[in-house]
C-alpha positions in Angstrom: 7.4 -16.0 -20.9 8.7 -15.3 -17.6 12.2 -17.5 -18.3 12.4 -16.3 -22.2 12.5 -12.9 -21.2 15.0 -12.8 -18.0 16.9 -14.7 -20.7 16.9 -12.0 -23.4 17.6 -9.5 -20.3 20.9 -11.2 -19.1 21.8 -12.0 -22.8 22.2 -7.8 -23.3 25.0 -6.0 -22.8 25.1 -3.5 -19.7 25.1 -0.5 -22.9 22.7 -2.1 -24.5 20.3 -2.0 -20.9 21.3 1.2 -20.1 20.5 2.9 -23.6 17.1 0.9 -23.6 16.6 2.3 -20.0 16.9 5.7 -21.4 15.0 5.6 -24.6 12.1 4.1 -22.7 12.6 7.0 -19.8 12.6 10.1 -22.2 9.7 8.4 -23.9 7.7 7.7 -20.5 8.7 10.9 -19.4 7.4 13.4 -21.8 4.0 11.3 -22.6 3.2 11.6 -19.0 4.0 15.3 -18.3 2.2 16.3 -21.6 -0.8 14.2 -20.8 -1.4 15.5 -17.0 0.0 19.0 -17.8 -3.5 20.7 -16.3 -3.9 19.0 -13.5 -0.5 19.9 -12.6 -1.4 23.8 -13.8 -5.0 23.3 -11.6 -2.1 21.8 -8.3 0.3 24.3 -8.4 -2.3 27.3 -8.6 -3.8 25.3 -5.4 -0.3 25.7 -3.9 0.7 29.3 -4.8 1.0 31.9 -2.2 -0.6 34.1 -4.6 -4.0 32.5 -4.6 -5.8 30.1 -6.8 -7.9 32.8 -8.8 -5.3 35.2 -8.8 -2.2 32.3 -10.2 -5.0 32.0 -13.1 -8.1 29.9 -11.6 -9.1 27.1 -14.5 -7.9 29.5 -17.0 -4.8 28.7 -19.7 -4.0 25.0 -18.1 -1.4 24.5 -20.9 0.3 27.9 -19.9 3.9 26.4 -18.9 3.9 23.4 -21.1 6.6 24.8 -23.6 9.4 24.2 -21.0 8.1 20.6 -20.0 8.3 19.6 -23.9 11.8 20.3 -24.0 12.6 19.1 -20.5 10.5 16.1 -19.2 12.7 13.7 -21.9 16.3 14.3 -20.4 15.0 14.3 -16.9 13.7 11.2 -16.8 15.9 9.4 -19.2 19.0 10.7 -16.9 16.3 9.7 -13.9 16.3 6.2 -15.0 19.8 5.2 -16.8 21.1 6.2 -13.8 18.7 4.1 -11.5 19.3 1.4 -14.0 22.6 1.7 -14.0 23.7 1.6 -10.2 21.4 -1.5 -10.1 23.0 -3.5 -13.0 27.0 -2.9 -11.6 25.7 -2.8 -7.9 23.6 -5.8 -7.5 25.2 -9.0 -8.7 27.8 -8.3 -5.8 24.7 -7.8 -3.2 22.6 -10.6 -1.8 18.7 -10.7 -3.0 17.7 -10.3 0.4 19.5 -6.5 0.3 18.1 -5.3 -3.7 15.8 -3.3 -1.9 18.2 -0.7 -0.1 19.9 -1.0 -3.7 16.7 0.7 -4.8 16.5 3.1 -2.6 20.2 4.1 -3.0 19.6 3.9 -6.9 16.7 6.0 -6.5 18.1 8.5 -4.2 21.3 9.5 -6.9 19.0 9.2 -9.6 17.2 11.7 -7.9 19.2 14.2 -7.2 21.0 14.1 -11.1 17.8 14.3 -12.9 16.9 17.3 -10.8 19.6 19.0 -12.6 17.3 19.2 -15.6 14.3 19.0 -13.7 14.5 21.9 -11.0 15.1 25.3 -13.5 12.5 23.4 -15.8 9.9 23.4 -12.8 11.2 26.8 -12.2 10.2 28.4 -15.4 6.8 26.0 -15.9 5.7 26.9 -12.5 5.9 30.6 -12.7 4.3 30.4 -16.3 1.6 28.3 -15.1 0.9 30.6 -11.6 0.7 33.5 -14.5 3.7 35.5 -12.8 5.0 38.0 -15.3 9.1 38.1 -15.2 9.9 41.1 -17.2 13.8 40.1 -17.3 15.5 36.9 -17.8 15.9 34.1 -14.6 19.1 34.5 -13.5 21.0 31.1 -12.9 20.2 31.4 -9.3 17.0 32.0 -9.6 16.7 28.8 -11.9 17.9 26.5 -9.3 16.7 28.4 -6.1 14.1 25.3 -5.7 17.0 23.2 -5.8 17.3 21.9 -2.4 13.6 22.1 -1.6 13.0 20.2 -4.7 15.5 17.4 -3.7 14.5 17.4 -0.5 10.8 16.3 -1.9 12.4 13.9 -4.5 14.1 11.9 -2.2 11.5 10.9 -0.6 9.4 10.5 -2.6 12.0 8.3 -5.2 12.9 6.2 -1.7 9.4 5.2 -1.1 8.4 5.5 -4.9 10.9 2.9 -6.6 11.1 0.0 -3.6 7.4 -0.2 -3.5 7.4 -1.0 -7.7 9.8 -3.4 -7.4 8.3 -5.3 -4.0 4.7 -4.8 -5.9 6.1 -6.5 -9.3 7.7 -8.9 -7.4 5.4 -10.0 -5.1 2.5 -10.1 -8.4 5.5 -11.8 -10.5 5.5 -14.6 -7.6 1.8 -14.5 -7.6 1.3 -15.3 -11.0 4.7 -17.7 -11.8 5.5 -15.2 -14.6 6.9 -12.2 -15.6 4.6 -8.6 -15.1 3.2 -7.7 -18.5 3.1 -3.9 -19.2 -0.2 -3.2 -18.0 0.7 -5.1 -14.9 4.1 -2.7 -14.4 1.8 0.0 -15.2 -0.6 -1.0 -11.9 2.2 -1.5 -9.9 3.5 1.4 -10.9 0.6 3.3 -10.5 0.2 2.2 -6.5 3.7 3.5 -5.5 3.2 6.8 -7.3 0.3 7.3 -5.5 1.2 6.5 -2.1 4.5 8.7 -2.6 2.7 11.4 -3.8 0.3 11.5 -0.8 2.9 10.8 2.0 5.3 14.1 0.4 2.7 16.5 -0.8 3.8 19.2 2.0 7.0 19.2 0.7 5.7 19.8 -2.4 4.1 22.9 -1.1 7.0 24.3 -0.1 8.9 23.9 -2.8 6.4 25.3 -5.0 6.1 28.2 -2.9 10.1 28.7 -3.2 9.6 28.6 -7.2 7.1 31.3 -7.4 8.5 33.6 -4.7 10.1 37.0 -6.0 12.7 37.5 -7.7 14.0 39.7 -5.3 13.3 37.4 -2.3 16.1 36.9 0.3 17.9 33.7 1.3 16.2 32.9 4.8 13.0 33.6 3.1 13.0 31.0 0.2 14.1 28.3 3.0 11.9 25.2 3.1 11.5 25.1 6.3 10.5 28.4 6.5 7.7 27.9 3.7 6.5 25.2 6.0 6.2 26.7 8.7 4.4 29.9 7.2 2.2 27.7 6.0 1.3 25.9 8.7 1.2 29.3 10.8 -1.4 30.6 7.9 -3.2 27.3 7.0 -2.6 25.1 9.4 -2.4 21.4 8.3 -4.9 21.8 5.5 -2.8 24.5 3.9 0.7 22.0 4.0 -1.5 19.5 2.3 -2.9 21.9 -0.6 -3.2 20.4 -3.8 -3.5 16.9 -2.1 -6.2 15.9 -4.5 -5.0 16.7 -8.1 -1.8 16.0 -6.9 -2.7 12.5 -6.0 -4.7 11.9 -8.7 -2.9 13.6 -11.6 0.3 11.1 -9.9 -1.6 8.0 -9.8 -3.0 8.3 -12.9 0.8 9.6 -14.4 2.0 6.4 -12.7 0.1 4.3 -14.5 0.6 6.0 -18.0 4.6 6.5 -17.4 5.6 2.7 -16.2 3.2 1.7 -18.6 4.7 3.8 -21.4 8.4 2.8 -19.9 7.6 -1.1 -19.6 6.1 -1.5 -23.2 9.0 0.5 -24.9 11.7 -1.4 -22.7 10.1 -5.0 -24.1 10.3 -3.6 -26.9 13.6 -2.2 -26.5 14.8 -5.3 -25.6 13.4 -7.6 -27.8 15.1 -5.1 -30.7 18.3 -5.7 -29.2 18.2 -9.5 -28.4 17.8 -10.1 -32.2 
């Protein structure tokens, strides 16, 4: 299985990987984001400045999800056929033993163009779900305000996130003498989500602090490292690590259900095309 698969892989054209790379992203994406939607509501009312009961307590969990529907898709379909991409032009010209900081270079860019889509989506969600009433349209700066903070999380988070799925499906692959089945992708998967999600979680409190300040709010004040250190001057370290466990969990378990969701559609994506 292992062999007849690599062999319908390399027997694809670099179009036909990328295009199966974003079907099965857009598809991973928004089965994952709809399916976890309230723990991510229950997280960032955890994280709000505002206060849990006041950003809406375990009220209206699918408040927010509108802007998800329409935005989870392109995000992770630009998220991945651009991680796919770099690694299919980059990495026949790189020896194996270097793949990995291919990964983490593929993950990085991939990164920081899906949050093009991703940041004013998380923008909009997040002050929906924390209940804040905007009584005029987002101007375009306010949409991307969370920007920088929300790359500065990604990154991370996609450098430690995408090596660790491809050392953990390799090191099972060689384990087991053939290729990871879906479910297997889906544990791996799973793992590096997880671990990511823990090791970045203050950053994640920033940023969602930055998303659901005012409107009004200046510059200096919407910094990240200004949110963190409010926080920590407020909280201490239990208030940087807010959210930790739905975050964790809700990431985990989103793991498992988005590389599961992306490996199963990429076989079949790929058995489509090899005919």
């Amino acid at each position: 299985m292992f062999h007849k698969q690599e062999e319908s892989v390399s027997n694809l054209s670099k179009r036909s990987i990328l295009f199966t790379s974003f079907i099965s992203g857009a598809l991973a994406g928004i089965v994952c984001d709809v399916t976890l939607f309230p723990l991510d509501t229950l997280k960032t009312r955890l994280q709000s400045q505002h206060g849990f009961f006041k950003s809406g307590g375990f009220k209206q969990l699918y408040k927010g999800v509108g802007p998800v529907v329409l935005g989870s898709a392109p995000s992770a379909a630009i998220f991945f056929i651009t991680y796919e991409g770099i690694k299919q032009y980059s990495q026949p010209y790189i020896p194996d033993q270097y793949h990995s900081i291919i990964h983490m270079v593929a993950a990085s860019s991939s990164e920081v163009t899906a949050c093009l889509v991703r940041v004013p989506v998380e923008v909009i969600k997040q002050r929906k779900q924390a209940l804040l009433s905007d009584t005029h349209q987002l101007r375009l700066r306010t949409l991307y305000r969370g920007y920088g903070s929300t790359v500065l999380r990604d990154l991370p988070f996609g450098v430690i996130q995408m090596p660790l799925w491809e050392y953990f499906k390799l090191y099972w692959t060689r384990q087991i003498q053939r290729e990871c089945t879906p479910l297997e992708g889906a544990t791996c998967g799973s793992a590096s989500v997880g671990i990511s999600a823990a090791i970045t979680t203050p950053l994640d409190v920033a940023k969602t602090r930055i998303m659901l300040s005012s409107t009004s709010a200046e510059k200096e004040e919407v910094k990240i490292s200004t949110m963190l250190r409010e926080v920590y001057r407020d909280h201490g370290i239990k208030g940087l690590f807010a959210g930790f466990l739905p975050r964790v969990t809700g990431f985990t378990i989103g793991g498992f259900i988005f590389f599961g969701v992306y490996e199963q559609a990429r076989e079949f994506c790929i058995s489509y095309f090899s005919q």
